[in-house]
N, C-alpha and C positions, 0 to 999 in steps of 0.2 A: 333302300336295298342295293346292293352290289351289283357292278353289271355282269354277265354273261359273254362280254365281250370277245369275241376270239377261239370260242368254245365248240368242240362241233356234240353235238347232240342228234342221238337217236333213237327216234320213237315209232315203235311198232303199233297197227292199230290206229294210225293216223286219220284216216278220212272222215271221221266221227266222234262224237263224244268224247269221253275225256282226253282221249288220245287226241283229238282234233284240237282241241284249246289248249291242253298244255303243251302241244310243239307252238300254238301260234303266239303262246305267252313268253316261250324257250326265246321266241324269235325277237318277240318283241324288247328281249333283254338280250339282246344282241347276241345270241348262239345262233349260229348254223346250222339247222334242224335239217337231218338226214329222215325224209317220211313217210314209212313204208305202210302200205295197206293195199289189200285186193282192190280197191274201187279204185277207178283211176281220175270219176271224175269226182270223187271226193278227194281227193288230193291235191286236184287240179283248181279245184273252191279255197281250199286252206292256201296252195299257194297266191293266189291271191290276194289274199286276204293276209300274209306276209308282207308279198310285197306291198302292199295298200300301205304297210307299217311300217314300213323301211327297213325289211328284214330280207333274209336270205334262204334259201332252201333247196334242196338239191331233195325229186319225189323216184319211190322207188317201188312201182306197181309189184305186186309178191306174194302168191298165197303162200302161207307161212307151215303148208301144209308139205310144200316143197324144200324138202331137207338139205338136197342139194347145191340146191340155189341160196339159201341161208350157209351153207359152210361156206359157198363163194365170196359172202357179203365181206367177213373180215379182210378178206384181201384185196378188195376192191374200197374197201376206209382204207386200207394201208399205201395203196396203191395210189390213195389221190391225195389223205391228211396224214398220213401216219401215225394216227392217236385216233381216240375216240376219248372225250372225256365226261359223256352223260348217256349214259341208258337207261331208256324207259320202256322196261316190257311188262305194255300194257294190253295187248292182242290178247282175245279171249270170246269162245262162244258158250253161250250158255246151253245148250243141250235140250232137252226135255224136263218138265217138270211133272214126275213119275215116280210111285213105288220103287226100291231101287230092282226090282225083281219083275218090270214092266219094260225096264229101259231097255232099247232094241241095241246089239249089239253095235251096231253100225254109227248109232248115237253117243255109244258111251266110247269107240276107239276115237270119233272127232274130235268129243270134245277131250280127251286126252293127247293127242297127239298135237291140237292147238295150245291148249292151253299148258303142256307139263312140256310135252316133248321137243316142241320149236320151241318154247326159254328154254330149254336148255343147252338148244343145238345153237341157240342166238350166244346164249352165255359164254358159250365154247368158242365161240368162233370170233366175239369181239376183246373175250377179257383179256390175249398179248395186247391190244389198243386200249385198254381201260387204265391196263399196270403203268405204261409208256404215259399217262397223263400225270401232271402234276399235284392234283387232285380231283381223281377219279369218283364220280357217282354214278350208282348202279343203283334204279329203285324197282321193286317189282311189285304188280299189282299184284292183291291178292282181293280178300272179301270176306264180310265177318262172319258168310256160313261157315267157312274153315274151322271156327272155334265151335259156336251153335251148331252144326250137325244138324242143321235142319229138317224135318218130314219134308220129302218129296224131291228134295234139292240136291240126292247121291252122288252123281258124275262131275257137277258143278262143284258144291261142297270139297271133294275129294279130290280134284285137280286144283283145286286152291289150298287146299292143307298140304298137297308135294310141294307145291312150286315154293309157300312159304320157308318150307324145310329144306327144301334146295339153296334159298337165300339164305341162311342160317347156316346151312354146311360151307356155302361162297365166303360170307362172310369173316369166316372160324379161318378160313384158308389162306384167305387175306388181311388179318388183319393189321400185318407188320408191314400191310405198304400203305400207300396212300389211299390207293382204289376204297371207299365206304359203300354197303350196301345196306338197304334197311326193303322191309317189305311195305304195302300201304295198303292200309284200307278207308276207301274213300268212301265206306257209306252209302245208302243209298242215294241216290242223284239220275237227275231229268235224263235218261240216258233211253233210247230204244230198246239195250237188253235189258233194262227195268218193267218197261210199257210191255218187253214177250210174258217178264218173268212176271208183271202182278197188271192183266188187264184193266182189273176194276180201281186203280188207283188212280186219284187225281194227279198229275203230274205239277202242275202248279204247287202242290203242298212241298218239292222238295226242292234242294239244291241244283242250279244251274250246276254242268261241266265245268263251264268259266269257273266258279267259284270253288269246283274242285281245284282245277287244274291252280290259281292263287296260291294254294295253300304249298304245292309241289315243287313250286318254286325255290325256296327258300332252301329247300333241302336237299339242289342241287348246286347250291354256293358256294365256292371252295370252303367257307367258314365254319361250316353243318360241318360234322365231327364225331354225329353217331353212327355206329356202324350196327349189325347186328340186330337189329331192333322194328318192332311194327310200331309204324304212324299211323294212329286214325285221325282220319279228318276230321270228323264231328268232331272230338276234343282237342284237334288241332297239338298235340305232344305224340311225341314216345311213348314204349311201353317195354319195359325188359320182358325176355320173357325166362318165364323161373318153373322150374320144375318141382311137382307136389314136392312137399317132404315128407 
């Protein structure tokens, strides 16, 4: 695999789960992982656990809930690299698992305002530093209730089918430069918001983060070349997406 060498890369969601292994993989392929997440002493474990690996990281405590402080964030990359050439916005709460005619209002603005409305205000704020990179990768998490439309899954579901579409509109808008964005779905994996979202599941039965985060790699190589497009992990490809006929 290609190195990462020289790269700055940022990852929202960092203190944990997939967020947490794929900045420590970014790192370990010699990108400068920029790592923002509320905990601080999760971040403060990933760093390191970096540096353990001979890598780099600059941590940046942030609820993502704070719009303002996110518009600040591009100019503060511009201010110290003046590029940004890997973003990973993978931040995201899962809500309640509820009728969608149960969900308390106060549930359903979080988990939109994390999950739709910081990517977007992130998207805003870093994509002058995306364009400025030589080849630019932008991956956004999403998740396959987006497509299943799950019972019970509303606000969750629903804020992963915008942000999808969000990447897809990003993508359309860029696609005569360098910057490539694809969406990702990684499947179910050993993650905490798994263990809120399915208690009675053996967590042993699925994928490490690690082993998510391997796969995302790749696909932030200068050599990756798709744009527009969701990767699912489990099948490890692409997938167009194509409208009925």
């Amino acid at each position: 695999m290609a190195s990462l060498e020289g790269r700055i890369a940022l990852v929202t969601g960092a203190s944990r789960g997939i967020g947490y292994w794929t900045a420590l993989a970014l790192a370990k392929q010699g990108a400068h992982v920029i790592a923002i997440a509320r905990t601080t002493g999760g971040l403060e474990e990933l760093d390191d656990e970096i540096q353990k690996a001979g890598g780099s990281a600059t941590l940046v405590p942030m609820d993502l809930t704070d719009m303002p402080a996110i518009d600040r964030l591009g100019g503060a990359i511009n201010d110290r690299w003046g590029k940004l050439d890997i973003l990973v916005a993978n931040a995201g709460v899962l809500g309640t698992i509820s009728p969608v005619g149960h969900v308390e209002a106060k549930v359903f603005d979080k988990v939109m305002a994390v999950n739709v409305t910081a990517t977007w205000r992130v998207i805003r704020s870093v994509e002058p530093l995306l364009i400025k990179s030589e080849a630019g990768r932008a991956l956004i998490l999403s998740s396959g209730v987006a497509h299943s439309a799950r019972a019970f899954w509303g606000p969750y579901a629903a804020s992963k089918a915008a942000v999808e579409t969000l990447a897809r509109v990003w993508a359309a808008e860029t696609e005569k430069t360098a910057l490539n964005v694809n969406s990702i779905d990684p499947g179910a994996t050993r993650t905490a918001m798994r263990a809120q979202a399915m208690p009675g599941e053996n967590p042993d039965t699925l994928p490490h983060p690690s082993e998510v985060a391997a796969k995302l790699i790749p696909l932030c190589m200068t050599d990756c070349i798709e744009t527009g497009k969701l990767f699912r992990v489990a099948e490890n490809r692409f997938f167009d997406y194509r409208l009925p006929e």
